[in-house]
C-alpha positions as CSV (number, residue, x, y, z in Angstrom):
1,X,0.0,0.0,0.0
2,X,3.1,1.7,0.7
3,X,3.6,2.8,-2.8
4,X,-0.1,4.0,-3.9
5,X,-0.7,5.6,-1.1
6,X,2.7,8.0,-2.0
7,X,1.4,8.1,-5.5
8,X,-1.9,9.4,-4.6
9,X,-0.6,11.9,-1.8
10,X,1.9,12.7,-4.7
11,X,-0.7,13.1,-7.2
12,X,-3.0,15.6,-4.3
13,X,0.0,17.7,-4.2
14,X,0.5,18.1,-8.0
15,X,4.1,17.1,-7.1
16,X,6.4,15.2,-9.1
17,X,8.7,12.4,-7.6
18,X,11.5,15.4,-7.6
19,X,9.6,17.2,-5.7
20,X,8.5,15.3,-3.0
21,X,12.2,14.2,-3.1
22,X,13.5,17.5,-2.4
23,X,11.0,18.3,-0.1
24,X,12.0,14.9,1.6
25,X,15.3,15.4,1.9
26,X,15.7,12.0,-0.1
27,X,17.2,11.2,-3.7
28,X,14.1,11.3,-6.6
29,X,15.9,7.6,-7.8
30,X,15.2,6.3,-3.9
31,X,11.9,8.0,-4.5
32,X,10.7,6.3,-7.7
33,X,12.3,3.1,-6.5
34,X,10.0,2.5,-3.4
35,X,7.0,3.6,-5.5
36,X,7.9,1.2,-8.8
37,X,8.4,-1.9,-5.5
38,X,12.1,-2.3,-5.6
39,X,13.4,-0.9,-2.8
40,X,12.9,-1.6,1.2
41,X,12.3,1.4,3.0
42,X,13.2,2.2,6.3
43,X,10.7,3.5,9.0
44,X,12.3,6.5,9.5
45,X,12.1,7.4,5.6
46,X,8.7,6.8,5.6
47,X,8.4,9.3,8.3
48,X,10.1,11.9,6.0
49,X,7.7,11.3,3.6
50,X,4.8,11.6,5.9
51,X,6.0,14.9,7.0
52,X,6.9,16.4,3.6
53,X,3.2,15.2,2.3
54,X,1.4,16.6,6.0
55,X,-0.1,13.4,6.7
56,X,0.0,11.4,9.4
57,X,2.7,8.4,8.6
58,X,-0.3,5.9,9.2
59,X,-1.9,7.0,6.0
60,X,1.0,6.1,3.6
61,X,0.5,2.4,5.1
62,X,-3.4,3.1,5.2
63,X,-5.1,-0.2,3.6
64,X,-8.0,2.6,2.6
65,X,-6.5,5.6,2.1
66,X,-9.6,6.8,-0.2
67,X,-11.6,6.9,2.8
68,X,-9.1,8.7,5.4
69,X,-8.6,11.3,2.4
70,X,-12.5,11.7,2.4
71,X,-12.9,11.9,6.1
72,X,-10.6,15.4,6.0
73,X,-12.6,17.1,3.8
């Protein structure tokens, strides 16, 4: 769910993988790697990403994201 859910948040923010890279503080390769499924990712990266999207991390490992996205408005 992992990498939907960062291509959807990704997609809200009108972002590009560079982007959310940058605002990350993580390489746009490492990036598109976790969201193509061929990298691990470590807890504490997914908490960058979490923080650079605004969410809570529990949404990028949200089964239902859809309905947590709806629930906000």
């Amino acid at each position: 769910m992992l990498a939907l859910n960062l291509k959807r948040l990704r997609a809200i923010h009108g972002w590009s993988q560079d982007t959310l890279a940058l605002e990350a503080g993580l390489d746009r390769t490492f990036v598109a790697h976790v969201e193509r499924l061929r990298r691990n990712i470590a807890l504490d990266n997914i908490e960058k990403l979490a923080v650079a999207l605004g969410v809570p991390l529990a949404w990028l490992l949200e089964v239902d994201l859809a309905s947590q996205l709806q629930d906000t408005g």
